[in-house]
N, C-alpha and C positions, 0 to 999 in steps of 0.2 A: 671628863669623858665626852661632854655635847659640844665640848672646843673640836677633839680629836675628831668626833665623827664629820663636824660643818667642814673641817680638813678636808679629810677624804671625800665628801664629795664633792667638795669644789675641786680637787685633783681629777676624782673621775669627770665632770664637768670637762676639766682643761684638755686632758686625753682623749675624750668623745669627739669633741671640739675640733682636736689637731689630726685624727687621727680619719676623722668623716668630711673637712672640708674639701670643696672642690681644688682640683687643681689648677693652675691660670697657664699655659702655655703660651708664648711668646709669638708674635704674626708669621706667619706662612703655613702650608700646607704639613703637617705631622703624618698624614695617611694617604698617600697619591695616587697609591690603587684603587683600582675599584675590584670586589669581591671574585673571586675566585671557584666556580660553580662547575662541574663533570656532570651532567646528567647520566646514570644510570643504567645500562639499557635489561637487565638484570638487578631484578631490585632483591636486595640480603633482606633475610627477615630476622628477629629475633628477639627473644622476649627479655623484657627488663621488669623490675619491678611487679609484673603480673600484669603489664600492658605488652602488643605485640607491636613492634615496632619495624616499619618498613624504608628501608634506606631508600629515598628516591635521587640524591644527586651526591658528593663530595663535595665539599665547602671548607673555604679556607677566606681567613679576611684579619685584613690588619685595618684597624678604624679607631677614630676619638671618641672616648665616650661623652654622648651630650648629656644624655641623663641617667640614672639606674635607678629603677625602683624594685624593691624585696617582696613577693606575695609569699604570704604563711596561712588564709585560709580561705584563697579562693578554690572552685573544682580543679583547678587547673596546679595547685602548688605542690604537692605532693609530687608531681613530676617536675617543674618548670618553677624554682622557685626565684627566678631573678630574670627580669626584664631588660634590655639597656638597648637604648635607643645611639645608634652609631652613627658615624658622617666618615666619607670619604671625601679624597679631592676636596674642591672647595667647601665640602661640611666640615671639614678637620681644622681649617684657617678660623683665629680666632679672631682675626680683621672682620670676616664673614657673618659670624656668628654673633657679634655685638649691640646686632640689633633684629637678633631675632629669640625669640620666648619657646621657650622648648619643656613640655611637660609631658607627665603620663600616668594616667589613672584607666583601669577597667580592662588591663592590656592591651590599651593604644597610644601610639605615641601621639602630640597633640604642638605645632608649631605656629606661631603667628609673628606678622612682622608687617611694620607701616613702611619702613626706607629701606628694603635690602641691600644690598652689597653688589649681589647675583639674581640671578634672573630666578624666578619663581619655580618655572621649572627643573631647573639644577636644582635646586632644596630636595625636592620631593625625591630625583633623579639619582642624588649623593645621601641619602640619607634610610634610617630601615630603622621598624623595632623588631629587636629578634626576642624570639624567648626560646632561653636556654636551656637545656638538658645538663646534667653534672653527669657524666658516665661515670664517676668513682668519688671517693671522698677527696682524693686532691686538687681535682677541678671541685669540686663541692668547696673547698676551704679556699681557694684562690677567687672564688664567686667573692666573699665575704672582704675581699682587702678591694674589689674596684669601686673606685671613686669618680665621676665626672671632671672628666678634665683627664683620665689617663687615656693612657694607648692601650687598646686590645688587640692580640692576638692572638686567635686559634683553630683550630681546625675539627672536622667533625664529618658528619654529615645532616644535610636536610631530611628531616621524615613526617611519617604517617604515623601515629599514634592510636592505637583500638585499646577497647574493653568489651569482654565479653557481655556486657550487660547495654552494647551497642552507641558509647560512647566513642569522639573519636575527632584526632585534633589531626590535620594536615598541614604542614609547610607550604606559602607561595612558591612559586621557585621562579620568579621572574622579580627585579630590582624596579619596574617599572608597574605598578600597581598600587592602587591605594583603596583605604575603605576596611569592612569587615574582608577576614580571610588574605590578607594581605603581607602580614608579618612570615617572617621566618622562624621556622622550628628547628632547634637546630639542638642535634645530639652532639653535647662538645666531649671530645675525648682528650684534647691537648689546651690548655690555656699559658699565654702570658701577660702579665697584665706592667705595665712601664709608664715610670714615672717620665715623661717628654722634657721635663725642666731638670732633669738629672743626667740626660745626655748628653756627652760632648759635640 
């Protein structure tokens, strides 16, 4: 019986393993867009969750994920429970990316690098932590299979987030910012998430 059980979790082990490691994409560009943004002029309201949510642009982005991190009990996870920090254009190149450190805690994304590749301000310029909205459970379960190193793509829109108890999270909505209040809020109602080394 204590053979069987060191089994199974050394299998779970392997599955954990194989099924969370990063992906490695091969050199050039995977995402050569850059984001896709409608400003509003007419903002939709409408309530999700018991928060009121105010659509202020249409967003659409196909980007590498550099990193992904899961919250489960910060203020903020009940609506937004996955973070991922994206690159376009030159962020998407894994030539580019080889020598720079990419992390994220406290829902910010956090980059450092002594030799880049690219000019310091292309980094900042090509790159975004967004925090996501699941608009349904199948964006909710497609949240759970991305991995760093795939290709995301989906669509949504940027918003305004209230609580009646005067809480309340707003989207930047410009790619050229940094600091507190700078990420994207982004209500995703489509996702695909693609493996780049399984493309022809």
């Amino acid at each position: 019986m204590q053979q069987l059980i060191v089994i199974l979790v050394a299998a779970f082990g392997v599955h954990h393993y194989w099924t969370s490691r990063p992906i490695e994409p091969g050199p050039g560009m995977i995402a050569p867009y850059e984001p896709v943004q409608n400003d509003l002029q007419r903002k939709h309201r409408f309530e999700f969750k018991g928060y009121e949510m105010t659509a202020l642009a249409d967003f659409r982005v196909e980007a590498r994920v550099l990193s992904a991190k899961r919250y489960r009990s910060d203020a903020n996870a009940e609506l937004s429970p996955l973070d991922l920090a994206l690159g376009w254009g030159p962020m998407s190149d894994s030539t580019n990316l080889e020598d720079i450190d990419i992390s994220q805690s406290g829902r910010f994304y956090h980059w450092r690098t002594r030799t880049p590749k690219i000019d310091i301000t292309a980094i900042g310029r090509h790159s975004a932590n967004m925090h996501l909205i699941p608009a349904d459970e199948t964006v909710e379960a497609a949240f759970d299979d991305i991995r760093e190193g795939h290709l995301v793509r989906f669509s949504g829109e940027l918003i305004k987030a209230t609580r009646p108890d005067g809480w309340r999270w707003k989207s930047s909505l410009t790619r050229r910012d940094a600091g507190n209040g700078a990420c994207e809020v982004v209500f995703v109602r489509r996702i695909e998430v693609i493996d780049p080394t399984a493309r022809s």
